[in-house]
GUVOTOR-695518 format. One record per residue: residue in three letters; y, x, z of N, C-alpha, C in turn. Coordinates in Angstrom, 2 decimals, always signed. Layout:
BEGIN
REC  type  n.north   n.east     n.up  ca.north  ca.east    ca.up  c.north   c.east     c.up
REC   ala        Y        X        Z         Y        X        Z        Y        X        Z
...
This chain:
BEGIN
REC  type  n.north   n.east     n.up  ca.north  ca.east    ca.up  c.north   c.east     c.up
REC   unk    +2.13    -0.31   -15.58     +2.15    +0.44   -14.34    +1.10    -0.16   -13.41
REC   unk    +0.14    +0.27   -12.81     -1.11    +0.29   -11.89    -0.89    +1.13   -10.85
REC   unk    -1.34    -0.07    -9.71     -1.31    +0.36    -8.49    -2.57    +1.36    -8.40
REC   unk    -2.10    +2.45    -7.42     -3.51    +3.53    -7.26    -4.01    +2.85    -5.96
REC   unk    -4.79    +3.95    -5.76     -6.42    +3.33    -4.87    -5.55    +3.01    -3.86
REC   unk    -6.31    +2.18    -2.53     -5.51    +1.95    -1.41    -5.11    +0.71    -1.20
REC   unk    -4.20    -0.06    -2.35     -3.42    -0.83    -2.25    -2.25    -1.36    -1.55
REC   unk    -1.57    -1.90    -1.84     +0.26    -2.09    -1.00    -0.60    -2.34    +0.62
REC   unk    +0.85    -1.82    +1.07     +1.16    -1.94    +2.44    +2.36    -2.52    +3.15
REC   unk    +1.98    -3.54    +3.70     +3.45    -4.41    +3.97    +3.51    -4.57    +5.32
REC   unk    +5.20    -4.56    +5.60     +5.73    -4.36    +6.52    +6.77    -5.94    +6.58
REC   unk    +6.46    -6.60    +7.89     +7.71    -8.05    +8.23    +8.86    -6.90    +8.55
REC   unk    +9.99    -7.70    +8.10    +11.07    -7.32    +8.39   +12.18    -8.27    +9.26
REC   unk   +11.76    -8.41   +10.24    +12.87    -9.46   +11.22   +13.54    -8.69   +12.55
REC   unk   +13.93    -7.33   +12.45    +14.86    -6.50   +13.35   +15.07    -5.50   +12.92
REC   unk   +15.95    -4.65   +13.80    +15.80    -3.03   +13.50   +14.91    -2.02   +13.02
REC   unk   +14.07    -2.52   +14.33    +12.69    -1.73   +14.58   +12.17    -1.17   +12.96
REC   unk   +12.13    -2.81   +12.80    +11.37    -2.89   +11.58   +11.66    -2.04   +10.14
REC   unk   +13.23    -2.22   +10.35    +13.82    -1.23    +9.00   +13.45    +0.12    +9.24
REC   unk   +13.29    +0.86   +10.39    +12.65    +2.13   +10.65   +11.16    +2.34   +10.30
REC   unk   +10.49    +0.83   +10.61     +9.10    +1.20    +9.73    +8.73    +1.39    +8.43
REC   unk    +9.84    +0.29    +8.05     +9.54    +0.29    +6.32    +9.97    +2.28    +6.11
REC   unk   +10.70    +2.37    +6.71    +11.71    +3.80    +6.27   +10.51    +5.15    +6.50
REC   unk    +9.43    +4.55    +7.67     +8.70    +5.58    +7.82    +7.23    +5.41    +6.72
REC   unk    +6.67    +4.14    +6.45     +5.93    +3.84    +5.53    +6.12    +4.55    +4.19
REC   unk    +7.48    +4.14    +3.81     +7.96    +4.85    +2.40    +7.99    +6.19    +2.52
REC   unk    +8.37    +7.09    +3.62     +8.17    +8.74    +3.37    +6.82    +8.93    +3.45
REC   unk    +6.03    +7.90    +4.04     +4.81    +8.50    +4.24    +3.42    +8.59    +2.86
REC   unk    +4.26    +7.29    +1.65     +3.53    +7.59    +0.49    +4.50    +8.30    -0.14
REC   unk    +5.60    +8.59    -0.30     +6.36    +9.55    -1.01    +5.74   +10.78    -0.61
REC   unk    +5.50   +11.20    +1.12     +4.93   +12.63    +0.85    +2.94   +12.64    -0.05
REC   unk    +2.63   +11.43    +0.23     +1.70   +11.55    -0.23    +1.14   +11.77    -1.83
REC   unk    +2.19   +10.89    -1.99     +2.27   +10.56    -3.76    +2.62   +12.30    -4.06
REC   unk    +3.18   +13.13    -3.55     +3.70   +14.75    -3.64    +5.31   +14.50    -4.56
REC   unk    +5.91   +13.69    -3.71     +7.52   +13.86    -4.13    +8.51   +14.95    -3.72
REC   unk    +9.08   +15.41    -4.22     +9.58   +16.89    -4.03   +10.88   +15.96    -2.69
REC   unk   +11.00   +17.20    -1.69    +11.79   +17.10    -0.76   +12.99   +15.79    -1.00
REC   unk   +13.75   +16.40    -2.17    +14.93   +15.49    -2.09   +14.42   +13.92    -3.12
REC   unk   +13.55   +13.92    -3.70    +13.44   +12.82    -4.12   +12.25   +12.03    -3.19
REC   unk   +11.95   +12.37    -2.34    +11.85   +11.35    -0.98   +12.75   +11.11    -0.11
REC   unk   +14.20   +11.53    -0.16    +14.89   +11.42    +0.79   +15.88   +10.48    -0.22
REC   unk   +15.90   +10.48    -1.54    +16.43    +9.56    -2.17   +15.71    +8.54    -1.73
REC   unk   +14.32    +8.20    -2.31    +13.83    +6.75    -2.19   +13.83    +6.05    -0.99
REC   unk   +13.75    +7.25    +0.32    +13.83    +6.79    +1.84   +15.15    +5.96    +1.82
REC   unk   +16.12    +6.67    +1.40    +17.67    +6.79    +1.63   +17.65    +5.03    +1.09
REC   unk   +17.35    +4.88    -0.43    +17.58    +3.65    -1.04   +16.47    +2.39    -0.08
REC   unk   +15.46    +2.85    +0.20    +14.23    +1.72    +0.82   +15.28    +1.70    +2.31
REC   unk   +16.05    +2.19    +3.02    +16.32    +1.65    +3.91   +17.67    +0.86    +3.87
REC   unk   +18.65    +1.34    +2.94    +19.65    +0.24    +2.59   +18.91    -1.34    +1.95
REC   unk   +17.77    -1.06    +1.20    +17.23    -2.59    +0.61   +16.95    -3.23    +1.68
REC   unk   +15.78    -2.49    +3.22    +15.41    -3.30    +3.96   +16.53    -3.98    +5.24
REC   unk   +17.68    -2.89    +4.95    +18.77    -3.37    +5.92   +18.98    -4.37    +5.31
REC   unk   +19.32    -4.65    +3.88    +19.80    -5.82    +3.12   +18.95    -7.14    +3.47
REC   unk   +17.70    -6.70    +3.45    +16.47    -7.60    +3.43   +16.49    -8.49    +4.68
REC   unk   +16.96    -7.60    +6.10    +17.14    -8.06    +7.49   +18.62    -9.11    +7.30
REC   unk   +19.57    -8.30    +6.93    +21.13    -8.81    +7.75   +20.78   -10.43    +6.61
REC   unk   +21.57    -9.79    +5.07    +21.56   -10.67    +4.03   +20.54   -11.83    +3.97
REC   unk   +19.57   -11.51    +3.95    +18.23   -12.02    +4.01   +17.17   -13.14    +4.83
REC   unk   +18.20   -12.75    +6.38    +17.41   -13.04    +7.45   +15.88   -13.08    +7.69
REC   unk   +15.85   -11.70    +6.67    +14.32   -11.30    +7.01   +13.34   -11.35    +6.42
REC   unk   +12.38   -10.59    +6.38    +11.31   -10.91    +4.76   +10.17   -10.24    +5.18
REC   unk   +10.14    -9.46    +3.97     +8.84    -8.18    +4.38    +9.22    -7.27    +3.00
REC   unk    +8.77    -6.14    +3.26     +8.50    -5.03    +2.49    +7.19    -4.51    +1.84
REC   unk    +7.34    -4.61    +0.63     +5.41    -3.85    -0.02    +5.72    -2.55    -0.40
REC   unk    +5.01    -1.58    -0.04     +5.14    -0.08    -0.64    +3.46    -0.22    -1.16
REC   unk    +3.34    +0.84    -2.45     +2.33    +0.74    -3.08    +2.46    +2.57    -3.83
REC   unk    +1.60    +3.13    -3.87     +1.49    +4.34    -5.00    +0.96    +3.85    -6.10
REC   unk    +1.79    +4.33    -7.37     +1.52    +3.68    -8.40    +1.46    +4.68    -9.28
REC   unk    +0.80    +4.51   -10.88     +0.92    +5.20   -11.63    +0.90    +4.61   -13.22
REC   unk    +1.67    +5.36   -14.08     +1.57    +4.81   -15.63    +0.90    +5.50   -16.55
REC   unk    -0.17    +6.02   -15.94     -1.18    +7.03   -16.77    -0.87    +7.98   -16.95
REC   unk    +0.18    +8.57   -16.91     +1.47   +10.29   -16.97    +1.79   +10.74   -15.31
REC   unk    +1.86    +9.70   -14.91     +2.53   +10.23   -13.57    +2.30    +9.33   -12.36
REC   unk    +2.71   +10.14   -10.95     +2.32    +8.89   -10.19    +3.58    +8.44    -9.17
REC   unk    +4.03    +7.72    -8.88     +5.10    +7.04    -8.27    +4.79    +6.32    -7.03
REC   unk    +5.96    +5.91    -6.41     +5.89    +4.93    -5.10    +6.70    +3.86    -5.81
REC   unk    +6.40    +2.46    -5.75     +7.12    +1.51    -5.65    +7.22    +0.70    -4.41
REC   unk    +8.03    +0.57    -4.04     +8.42    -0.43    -2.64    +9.47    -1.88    -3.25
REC   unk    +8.95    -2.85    -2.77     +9.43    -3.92    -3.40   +10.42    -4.53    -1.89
REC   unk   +11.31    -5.12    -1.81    +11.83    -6.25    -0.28   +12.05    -7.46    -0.98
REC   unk   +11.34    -8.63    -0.09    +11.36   -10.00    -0.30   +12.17   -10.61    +0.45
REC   unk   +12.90   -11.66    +0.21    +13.44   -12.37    +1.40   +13.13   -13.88    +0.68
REC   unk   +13.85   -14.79    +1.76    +13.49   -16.00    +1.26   +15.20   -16.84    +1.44
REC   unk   +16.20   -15.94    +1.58    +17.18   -15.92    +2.31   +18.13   -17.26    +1.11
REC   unk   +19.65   -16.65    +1.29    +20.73   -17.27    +0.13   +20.61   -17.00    -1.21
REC   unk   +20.11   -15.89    -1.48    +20.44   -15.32    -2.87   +21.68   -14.67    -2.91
REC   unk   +21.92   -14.02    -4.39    +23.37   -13.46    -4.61   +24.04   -14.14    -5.17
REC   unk   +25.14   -14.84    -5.26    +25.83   -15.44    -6.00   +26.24   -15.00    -7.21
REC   unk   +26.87   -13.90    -6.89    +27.65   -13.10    -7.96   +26.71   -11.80    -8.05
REC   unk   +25.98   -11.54    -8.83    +25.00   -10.39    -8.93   +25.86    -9.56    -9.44
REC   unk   +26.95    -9.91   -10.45    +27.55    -8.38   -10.63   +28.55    -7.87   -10.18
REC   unk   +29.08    -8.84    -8.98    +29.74    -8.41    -8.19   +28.97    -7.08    -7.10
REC   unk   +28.20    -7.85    -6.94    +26.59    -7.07    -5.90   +26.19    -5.62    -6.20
REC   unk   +26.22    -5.98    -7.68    +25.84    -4.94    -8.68   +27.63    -3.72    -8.80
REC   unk   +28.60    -4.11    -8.51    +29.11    -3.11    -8.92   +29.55    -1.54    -7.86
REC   unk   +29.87    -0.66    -9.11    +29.80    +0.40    -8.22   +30.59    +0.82    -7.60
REC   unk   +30.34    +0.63    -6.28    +31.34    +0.89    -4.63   +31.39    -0.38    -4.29
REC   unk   +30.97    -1.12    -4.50    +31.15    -2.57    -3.82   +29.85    -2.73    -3.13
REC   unk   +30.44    -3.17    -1.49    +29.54    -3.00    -0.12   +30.01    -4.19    +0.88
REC   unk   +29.23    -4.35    +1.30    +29.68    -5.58    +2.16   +30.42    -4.79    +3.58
REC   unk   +29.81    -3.85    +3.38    +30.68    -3.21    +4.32   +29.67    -3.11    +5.64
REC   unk   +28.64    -3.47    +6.26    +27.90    -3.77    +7.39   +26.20    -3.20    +7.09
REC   unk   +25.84    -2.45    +6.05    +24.70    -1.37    +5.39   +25.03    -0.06    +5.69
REC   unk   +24.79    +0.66    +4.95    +24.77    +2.15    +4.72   +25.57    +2.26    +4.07
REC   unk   +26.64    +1.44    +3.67    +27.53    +1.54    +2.60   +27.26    +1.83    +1.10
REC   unk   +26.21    +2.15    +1.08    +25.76    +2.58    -0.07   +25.70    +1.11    -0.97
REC   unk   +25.18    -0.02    -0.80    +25.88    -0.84    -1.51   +24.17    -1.22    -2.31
REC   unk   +24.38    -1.86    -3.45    +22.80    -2.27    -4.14   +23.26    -1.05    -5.26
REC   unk   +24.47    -1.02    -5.68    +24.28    -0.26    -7.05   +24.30    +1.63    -6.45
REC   unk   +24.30    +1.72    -5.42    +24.05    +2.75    -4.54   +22.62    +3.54    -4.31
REC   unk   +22.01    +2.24    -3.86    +20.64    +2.14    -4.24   +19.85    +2.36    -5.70
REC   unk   +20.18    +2.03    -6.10    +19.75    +1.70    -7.94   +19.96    +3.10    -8.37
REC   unk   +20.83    +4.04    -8.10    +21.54    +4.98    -8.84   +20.00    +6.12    -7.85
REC   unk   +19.83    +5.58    -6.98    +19.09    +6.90    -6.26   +17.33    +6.63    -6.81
REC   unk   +17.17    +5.82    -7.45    +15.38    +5.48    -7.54   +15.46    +5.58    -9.22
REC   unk   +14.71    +5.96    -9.49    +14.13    +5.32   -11.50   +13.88    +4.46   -11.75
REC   unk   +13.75    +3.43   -11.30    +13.77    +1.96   -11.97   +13.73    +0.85   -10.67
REC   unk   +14.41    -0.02   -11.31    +15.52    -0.90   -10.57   +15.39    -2.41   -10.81
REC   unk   +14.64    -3.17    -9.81    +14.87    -4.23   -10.47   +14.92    -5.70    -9.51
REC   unk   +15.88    -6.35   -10.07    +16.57    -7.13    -9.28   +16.40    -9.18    -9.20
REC   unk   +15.40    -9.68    -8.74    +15.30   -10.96    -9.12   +16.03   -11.88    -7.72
REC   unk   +17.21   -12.76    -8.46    +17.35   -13.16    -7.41   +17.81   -14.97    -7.58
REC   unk   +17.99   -15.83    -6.71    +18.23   -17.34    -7.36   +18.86   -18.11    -5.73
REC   unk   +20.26   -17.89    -6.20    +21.04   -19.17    -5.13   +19.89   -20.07    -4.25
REC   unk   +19.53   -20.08    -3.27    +18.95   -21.31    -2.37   +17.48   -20.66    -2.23
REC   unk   +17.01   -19.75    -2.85    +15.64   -19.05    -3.06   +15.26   -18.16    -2.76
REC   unk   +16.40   -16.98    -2.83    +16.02   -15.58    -1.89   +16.47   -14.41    -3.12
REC   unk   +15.97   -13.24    -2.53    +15.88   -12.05    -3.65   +14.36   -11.19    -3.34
REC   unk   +14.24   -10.53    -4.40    +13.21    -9.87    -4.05   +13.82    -8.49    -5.30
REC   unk   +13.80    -7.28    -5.04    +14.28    -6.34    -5.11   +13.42    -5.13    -5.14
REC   unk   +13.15    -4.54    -6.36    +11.69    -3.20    -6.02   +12.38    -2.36    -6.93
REC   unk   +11.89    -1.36    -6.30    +11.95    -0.03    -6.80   +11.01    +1.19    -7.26
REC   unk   +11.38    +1.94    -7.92    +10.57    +2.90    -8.39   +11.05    +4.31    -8.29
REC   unk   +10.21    +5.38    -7.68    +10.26    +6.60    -7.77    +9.37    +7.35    -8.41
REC   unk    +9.40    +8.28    -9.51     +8.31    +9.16   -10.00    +8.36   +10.12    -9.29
REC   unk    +7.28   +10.74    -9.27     +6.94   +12.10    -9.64    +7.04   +13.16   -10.33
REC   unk    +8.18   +14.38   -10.11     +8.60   +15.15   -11.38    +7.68   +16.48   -11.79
């Protein structure tokens, strides 16, 4: 998978404000990338529960959005970094309906269920970093 022309665009994430930028960044290569109505409102939907995660959980990071492509098609990936706790229990994190309760409720496996590919690195004392993928149908 190759990033297209342009290259990522990153956004700090240390307030509110900020989760509204990442949220407006990501519709703004989703409309570009030509994602049909509701599958930009998925990836919006999921990029702003990650960057809420990224703020509260996290205490803050940054966000990369990038248009990407795998030679068939072209996609948005948006990645959130933190440098925060980590997850302890990832499959607790990971399961479905389980929310801390203080997000979108939607939860990580909430997220995961709304993008095409999902992927999750994370390490007690180190942080998480968390990206996603949307195609193009």
């Amino acid at each position: 998978m190759q990033p297209r022309s342009g290259g990522p665009e990153e956004v700090a994430i240390s307030g509110d404000d900020d989760v509204v930028r990442v949220r407006q960044l990501v519709r703004t290569y989703a409309q570009q990338t030509k994602l049909s109505l509701v599958d930009q409102t998925k990836l919006v939907t999921a990029a702003s529960e990650l960057a809420r995660n990224t703020l509260i959980y996290g205490g803050g990071g940054f966000a990369r959005v990038e248009e990407v492509s795998d030679g068939r098609r072209a996609g948005v990936r948006a990645s959130f970094h933190d440098e925060g706790p980590g997850i302890p229990d990832l499959t607790l994190a990971l399961a479905d309906g389980w929310s801390s309760g203080s997000g979108l409720g939607l939860g990580l496996s909430g997220a995961k269920r709304l993008v095409d590919q999902f992927d999750l690195d994370t390490e007690v004392g180190r942080g998480t970093v968390v990206t996603v993928v949307k195609w193009k149908r």
